[in-house]
N, C-alpha and C positions, 0 to 999 in steps of 0.2 A: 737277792732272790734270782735264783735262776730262770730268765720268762723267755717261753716263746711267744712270738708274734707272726698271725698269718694274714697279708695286707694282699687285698685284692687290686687290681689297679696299678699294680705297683711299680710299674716305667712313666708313670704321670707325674705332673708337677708335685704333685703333695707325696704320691705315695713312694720315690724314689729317693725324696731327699729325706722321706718319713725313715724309709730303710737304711740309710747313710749313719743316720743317728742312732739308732737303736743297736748297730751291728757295732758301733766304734764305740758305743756303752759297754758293748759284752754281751747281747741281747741274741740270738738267735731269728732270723728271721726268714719263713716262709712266703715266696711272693709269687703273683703271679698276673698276667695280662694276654692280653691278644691281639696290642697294640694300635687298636682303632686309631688311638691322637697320637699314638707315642712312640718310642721305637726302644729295643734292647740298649742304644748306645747310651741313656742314663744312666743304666745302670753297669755298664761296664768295666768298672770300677772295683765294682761289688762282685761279681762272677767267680773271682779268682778266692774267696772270702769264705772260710768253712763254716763260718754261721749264717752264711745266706745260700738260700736253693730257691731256683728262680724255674716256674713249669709256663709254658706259654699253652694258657688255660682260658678258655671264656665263660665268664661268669653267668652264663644263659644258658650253656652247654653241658645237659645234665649229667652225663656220663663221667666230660672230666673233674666236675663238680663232685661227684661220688668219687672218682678215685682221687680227689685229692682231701678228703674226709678220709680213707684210708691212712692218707698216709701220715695226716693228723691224727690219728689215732694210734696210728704205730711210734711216733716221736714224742709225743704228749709225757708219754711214763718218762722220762729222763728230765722232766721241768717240774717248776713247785708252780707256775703260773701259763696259764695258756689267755693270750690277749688277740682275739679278730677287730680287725680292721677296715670298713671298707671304704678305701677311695676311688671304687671305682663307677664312673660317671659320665653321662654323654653331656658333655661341660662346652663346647665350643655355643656361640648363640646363634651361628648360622644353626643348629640345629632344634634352638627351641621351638622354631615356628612349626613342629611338624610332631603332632604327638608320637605316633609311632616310634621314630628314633629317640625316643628318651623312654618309656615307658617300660620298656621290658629292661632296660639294665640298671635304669633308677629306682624303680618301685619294685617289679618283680624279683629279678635278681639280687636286689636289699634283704629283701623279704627271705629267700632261700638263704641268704645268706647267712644272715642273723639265726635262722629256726636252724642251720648246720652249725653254728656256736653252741647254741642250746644244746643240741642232742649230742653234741663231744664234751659238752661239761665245763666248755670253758668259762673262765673267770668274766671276761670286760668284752664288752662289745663298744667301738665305738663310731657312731653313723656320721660319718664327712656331710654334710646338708649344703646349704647356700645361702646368702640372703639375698638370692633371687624370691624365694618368700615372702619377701616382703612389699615386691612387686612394686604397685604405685603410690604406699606409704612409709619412704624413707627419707622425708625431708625435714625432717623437725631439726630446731636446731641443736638440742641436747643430743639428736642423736636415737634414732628407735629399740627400745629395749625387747627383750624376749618373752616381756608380759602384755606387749602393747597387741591391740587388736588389727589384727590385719588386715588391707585393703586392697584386693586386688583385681585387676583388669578380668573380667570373664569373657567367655564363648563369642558374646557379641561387639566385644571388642578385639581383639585378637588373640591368637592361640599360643601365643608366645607364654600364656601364666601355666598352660598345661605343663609347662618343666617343672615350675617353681609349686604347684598343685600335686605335682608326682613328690617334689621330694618333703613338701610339708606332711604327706601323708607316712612316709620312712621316719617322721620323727614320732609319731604315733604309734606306728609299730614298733619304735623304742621304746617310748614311756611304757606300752601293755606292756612288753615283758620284763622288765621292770620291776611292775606293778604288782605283775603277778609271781614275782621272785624267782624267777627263772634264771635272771644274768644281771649282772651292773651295768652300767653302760649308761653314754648321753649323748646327743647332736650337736655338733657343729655346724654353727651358720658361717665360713668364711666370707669375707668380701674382698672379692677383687684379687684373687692371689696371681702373682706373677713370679718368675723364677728365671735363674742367670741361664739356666741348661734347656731353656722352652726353645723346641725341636721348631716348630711348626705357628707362623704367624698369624695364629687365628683371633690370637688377645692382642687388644689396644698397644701395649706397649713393646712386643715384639713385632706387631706392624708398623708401627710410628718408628721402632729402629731401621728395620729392616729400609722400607720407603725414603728414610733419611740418608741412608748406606750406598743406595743403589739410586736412587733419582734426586738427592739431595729436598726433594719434594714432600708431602703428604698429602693422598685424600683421606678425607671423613665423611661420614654421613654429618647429615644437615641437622641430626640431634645436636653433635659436637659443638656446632656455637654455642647450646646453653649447658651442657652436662657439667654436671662435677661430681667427680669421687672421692674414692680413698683408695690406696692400695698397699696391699700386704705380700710380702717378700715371703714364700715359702719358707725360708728357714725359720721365719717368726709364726708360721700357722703350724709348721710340723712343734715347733715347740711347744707350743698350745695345748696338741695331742698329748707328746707327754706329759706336760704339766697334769693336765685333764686325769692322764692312767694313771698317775701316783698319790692323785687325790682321791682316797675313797669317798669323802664326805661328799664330793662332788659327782659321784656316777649314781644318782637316784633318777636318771631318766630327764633327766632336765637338758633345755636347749640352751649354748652360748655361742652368743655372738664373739667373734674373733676377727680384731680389725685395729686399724691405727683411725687416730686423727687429724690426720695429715689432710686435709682435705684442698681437692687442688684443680682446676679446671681440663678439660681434656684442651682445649689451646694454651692453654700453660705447661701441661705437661708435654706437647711437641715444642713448645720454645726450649726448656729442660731438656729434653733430650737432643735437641739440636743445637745448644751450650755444650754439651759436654763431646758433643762429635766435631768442635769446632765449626760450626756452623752459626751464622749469623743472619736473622731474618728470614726462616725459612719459609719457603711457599705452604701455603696451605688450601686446597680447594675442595669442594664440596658437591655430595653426590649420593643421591640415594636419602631415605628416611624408613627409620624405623619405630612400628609402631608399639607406643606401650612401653615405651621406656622411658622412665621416668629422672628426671633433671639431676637429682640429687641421688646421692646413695651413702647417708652416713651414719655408723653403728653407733648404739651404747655398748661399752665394753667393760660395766663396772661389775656385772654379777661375775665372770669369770678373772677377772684383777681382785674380787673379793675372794671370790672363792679357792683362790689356785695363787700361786706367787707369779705368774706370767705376766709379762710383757712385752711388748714389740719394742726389737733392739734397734732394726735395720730401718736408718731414715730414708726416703723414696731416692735422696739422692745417692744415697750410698747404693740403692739396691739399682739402679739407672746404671751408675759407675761400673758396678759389679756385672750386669749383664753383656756390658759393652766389653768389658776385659775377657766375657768370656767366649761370645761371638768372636772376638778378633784371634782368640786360642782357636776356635775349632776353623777357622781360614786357615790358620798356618801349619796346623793339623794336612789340611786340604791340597797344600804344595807342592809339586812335583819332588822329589829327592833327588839331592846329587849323589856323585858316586859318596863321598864321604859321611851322609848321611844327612846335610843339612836341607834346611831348605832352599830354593833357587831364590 
């Protein structure tokens, strides 16, 4: 079936390597961003690629929003499937503490986005979520599922739940329309996703390299003594996605959690990544607290391994390896040229 796909977001962790996949399927993909986390060099790759057309578009920005509904409209008649996407997200946590910088591109911008699916007719909508959601109820040890009732920090305790309140409300406005049979579609809650090509050290695990690289050292917040997570290698979340679009039975508006069980401490995970940089015993000191974070954060991931054949392929270690191979590609990228072309 010949599909287009229009991915909002689309030089971000999900939505870049989202495009990668879909374009080297045979899939057609419209993309676009305005690079708040991210930059064109994700997708660089991709540029030269006649099934991808990339507009440097802000998803808040009504006018280019209208015209790139134009132009979805004019490319639509040449495809038997039209599939919207949006991964686009104010994702960093330095930013959850501030409602404003999440609220217009996670819930409003959702919202237009989804209702400009609608009125072009297209087939699948699917909403990127978080399980930031789940706030300060993800410590069970099965694992918290997508029926469980949620618990989360409010007003009078910090503002940090208004992200995860902004995007629990975008899964709502998937179920309506839905509901009311307007479009297929379902949410993704990811956890924790991390990726070899992440620009910008604002997640744990490209700070913990970075810091490792350059001061042999780490700081953490003072959460860090007790936290533990999981973490999901983009190529296992973008998978996810598609599994998700090729299952019909699965797009009735319903929310899945998408995550491994890898569960692993964040001082374990700087000794891990400080094992594989040849590093032994690294420092680690502490600084700063944040609040409303909670210890634990680990999925149930049985309704979408029921519902969809997916699974996460990439174990932490591999995906740890993979990042570090790919930092040390974009250094040597980085290198002065000799005359012959190599690097110094």
């Amino acid at each position: 079936m010949k599909q287009l796909y229009i991915i909002s977001g689309v030089t971000g962790m999900t939505g870049n390597e989202l495009a990668r996949k879909l374009v080297h399927e045979g899939g057609t993909v419209i993309g676009f961003d305005n690079f708040f986390a991210s930059s064109i060099k994700t997708v660089e790759d991709l540029l030269e690629e006649e099934r991808f057309v990339f507009y440097e578009y802000d998803l808040n920005n009504v006018e280019q929003m209208e015209a790139l509904k134009g132009k979805v409209l004019e490319e639509k008649k040449g495809f038997e499937g039209l599939v919207y996407i949006n991964c686009a997200a104010v994702v960093h946590t330095e930013h959850f503490y501030y409602v404003n910088r999440t609220f217009e591109t996670n819930v409003l911008g959702m919202k237009r986005f989804l209702e400009q699916a609608i009125e072009v007719k297209a087939d699948i909508y699917i909403n990127c979520s978080t399980s930031e959601v789940y706030s300060m109820a993800s410590w069970e040890e099965t694992g918290v599922s997508e029926s469980d009732y949620i618990v989360m920090a409010n007003a009078e305790h910090s503002q940090r739940t208004s992200y995860a309140t902004g995007k629990l409300l975008t899964e709502f406005f998937m179920k309506d329309a839905v509901e009311e049979k307007k479009i297929r579609g379902c949410s993704v809650r990811f956890a924790n996703v991390y990726s070899r090509n992440e620009l910008y050290p604002k997640h744990i695990i490209p700070h913990i390299l970075k810091e490792l690289g350059t001061k042999g050292s780490v700081e953490l917040l003072e959460n860090s003594r007790k936290n533990r997570r999981t973490f999901l290698h983009n190529e296992d979340s973008c998978a996810a996605v598609i599994e998700l679009i090729r299952s019909k039975e699965a797009l009735d508006g319903s929310v899945y959690n998408v995550a491994t069980d890898e569960e692993i401490s964040i001082i374990d995970l700087v000794k891990l990544c400080a094992r594989k940089l040849g590093i032994e015993d690294p420092i680690i000191t502490f600084k700063g607290y944040r609040q409303s974070d909670p210890e634990r954060r680990l999925l149930n991931t049985e309704k979408i391994r029921t519902r969809t054949n997916w699974r996460p392929v990439i174990t932490l270690e591999q995906g740890i390896e993979m990042c570090i191979a790919d930092g040390m590609d974009r250094e040597r990228e980085c290198l002065p040229k000799q005359a012959d072309g190599s690097g110094i």
